[in-house]
Phi, psi and omega in degrees: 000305157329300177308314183299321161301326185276343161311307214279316215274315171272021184251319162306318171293329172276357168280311201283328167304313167310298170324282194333288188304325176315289192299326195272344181293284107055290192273323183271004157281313192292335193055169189298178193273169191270150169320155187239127179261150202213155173285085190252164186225143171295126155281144173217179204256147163214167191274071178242107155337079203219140172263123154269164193245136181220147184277152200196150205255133182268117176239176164265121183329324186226127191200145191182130201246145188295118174247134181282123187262354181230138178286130188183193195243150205259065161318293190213154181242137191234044204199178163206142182302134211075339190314183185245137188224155197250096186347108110161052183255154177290116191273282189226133202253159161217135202296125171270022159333271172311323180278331187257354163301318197270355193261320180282337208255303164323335175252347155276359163282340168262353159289014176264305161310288169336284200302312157324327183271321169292002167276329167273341164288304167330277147007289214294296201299318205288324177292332184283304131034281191283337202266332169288000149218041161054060196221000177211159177286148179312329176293276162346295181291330170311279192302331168336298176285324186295013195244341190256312155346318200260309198295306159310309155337308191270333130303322162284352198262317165268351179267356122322314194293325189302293203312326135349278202296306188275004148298296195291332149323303157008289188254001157297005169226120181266139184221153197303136186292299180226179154311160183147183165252186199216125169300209183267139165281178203227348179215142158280181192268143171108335185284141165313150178220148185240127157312140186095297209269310183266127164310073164291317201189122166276132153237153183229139147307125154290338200196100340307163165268140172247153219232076202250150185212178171231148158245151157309135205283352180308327197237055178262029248201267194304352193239025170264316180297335189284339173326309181293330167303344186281349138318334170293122168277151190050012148283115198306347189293348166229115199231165184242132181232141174239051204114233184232006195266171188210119159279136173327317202244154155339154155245226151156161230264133160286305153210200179221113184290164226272276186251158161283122176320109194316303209281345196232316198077017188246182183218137211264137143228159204248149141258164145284113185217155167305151179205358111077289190249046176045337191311352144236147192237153183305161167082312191302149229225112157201211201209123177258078174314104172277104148301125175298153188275145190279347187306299261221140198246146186248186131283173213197090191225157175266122200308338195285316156332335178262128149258138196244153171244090181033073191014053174239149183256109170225179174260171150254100204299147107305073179328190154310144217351055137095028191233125184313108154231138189324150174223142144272137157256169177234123167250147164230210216314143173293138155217089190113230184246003180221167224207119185280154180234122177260338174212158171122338171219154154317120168272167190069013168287155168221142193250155159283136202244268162308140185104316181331334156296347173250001172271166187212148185315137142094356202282147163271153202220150161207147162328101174321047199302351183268326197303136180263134201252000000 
């Protein structure tokens, strides 16, 4: 039995030594894997005229919204809603019944006060008088001044108290802050209104507009050289898109905010555009066209050539002995059938263009001779 198991254990091992020489022979015929043919381009730098685009918010340069500062009743509305009003002009009234009641009562305290002090002045003198012949105590003349003291005080205390009261006269008329236009009102005539708190009516500046976008903190570099630029008359470098609309007239850069968001790495910038025929209003959602410097030379590729990966973008390098390795890129703008690349490649690198769905790191390459050009 024993024999027989060590027979049957040396029939498995030369099969299996056999399979082994086989298999390897088999790999040493097939050789390494065959080149994958493929089409490639030199990269090079070209002169392309292109806008990048950001997205971007329309405000008013100026906005400020009108609050009732005194507590009332809605007297008068004097506007008509949306017009255009003119700095100091009368927005709204609030019934002042009560603030000039309080106002009137505030000036006869001080003409009350007022008298006290010349009653105390009169005292004050009359003792000191007295005190130079020797005729009164010495006590006596103390409180004397401490009483024209105390009277002057109380005076000064209520002529504060008018300048109190007629600020809340005041503010029973609201008047326009600057030029501008004026919204819808939020209140009528007759609504209660609470100081501080109710929201009458917004006004804004119309002309110019401001334009707000965020950049990337990479290209606070370009939009500092493009800054020096807003002096220039008929510059094209900034245009506003709505859609498929080109708003008419130009912009140019307003300020560059003062740091960068920690949290995004991004940085605000403001533009400025004419606005003339009202066509734009605060809050509209558009694309703030950046011309490219014309200066500046790109990369230039054909879009078919970028492969993308769980929304990282590469190339395929051609290397040493005719063999392919993955690049990651940063792409911009499309244009056409072909595509800028701002970082990540070279000129004079040479890429695969055509073929690239069949390559893998490290793949050997030959020339397509079939690919059409």
């Amino acid at each position: 039995m024993l024999l027989k198991s060590l027979r049957n254990y040396t029939v498995v091992c030369c099969l299996f030594i056999a399979a082994s020489c086989s298999n390897n022979k088999q790999q040493q015929q097939q050789g390494p894997p065959p080149a994958v043919a493929v089409t490639t381009a030199d990269v090079a730098t070209a002169q392309v005229t292109f806008y990048d685009e950001y997205p971007a918010t329309v405000n008013a340069l100026n906005q400020v919204d009108l609050r009732a500062q005194v507590s009332g009743f809605i007297t008068g509305v004097y506007f008509q809603d949306g017009a255009r009003v003119s700095k100091g002009q009368k927005l709204y009234s609030i019934d002042a019944q009560q603030y000039e009641a309080n106002y009137q009562e505030a000036i006869a305290n001080v003409a009350v006060q007022q008298t006290n002090l010349v009653k105390a002045q009169k005292d004050a003198d009359r003792y000191h008088e007295l005190d130079k012949q020797d005729a009164i105590a010495k006590q006596q003349v103390d409180y004397a001044d401490a009483s024209l003291d105390a009277a002057t005080k109380q005076v000064e205390a209520a002529q504060a108290a008018v300048r109190s009261v007629q600020t809340g006269v005041k503010y029973t008329t609201i008047y326009a802050p600057f030029d501008g236009t004026i919204g819808i009102s939020q209140v009528k005539v007759g609504s209660p209104v609470s100081a501080g708190s109710t929201i009458l009516n917004t006004v804004s500046t119309d002309s110019p507009m401001a334009v707000d976008f965020s950049i990337d903190q990479k290209e606070i570099f370009r939009f500092t050289q493009l800054e020096s630029q807003a002096a220039k008359a008929g510059d094209t470098t900034f245009t506003l898109a709505f859609g498929n609309d080109v708003y008419p007239s130009h912009g140019k850069i307003s300020l560059i905010d003062r740091a960068v968001d920690p949290q995004t790495g991004t940085l605000k910038i403001r533009l400025v555009f004419p606005n003339e025929k009202k066509a734009l209003r605060g809050g509209m959602t558009g694309r703030v066209r950046v011309l490219n410097n014309a200066a500046e030379k790109s990369i230039f590729i054909p879009n078919k050539a970028v492969t993308e990966q769980l929304g990282e973008y590469f190339v395929y390098i051609v290397g040493d002995s005719s063999k392919v390795t993955q690049r990651k890129v940063v792409i911009g703008k499309q244009i056409g059938s072909n595509i800028i690349i701002k970082d990540g490649l070279k000129e004079g690198e040479k890429i695969v263009v055509q073929g690239v769905q069949n390559l893998r790191e490290g793949a050997k390459i030959k020339p397509d001779t079939t690919a059409k050009k």
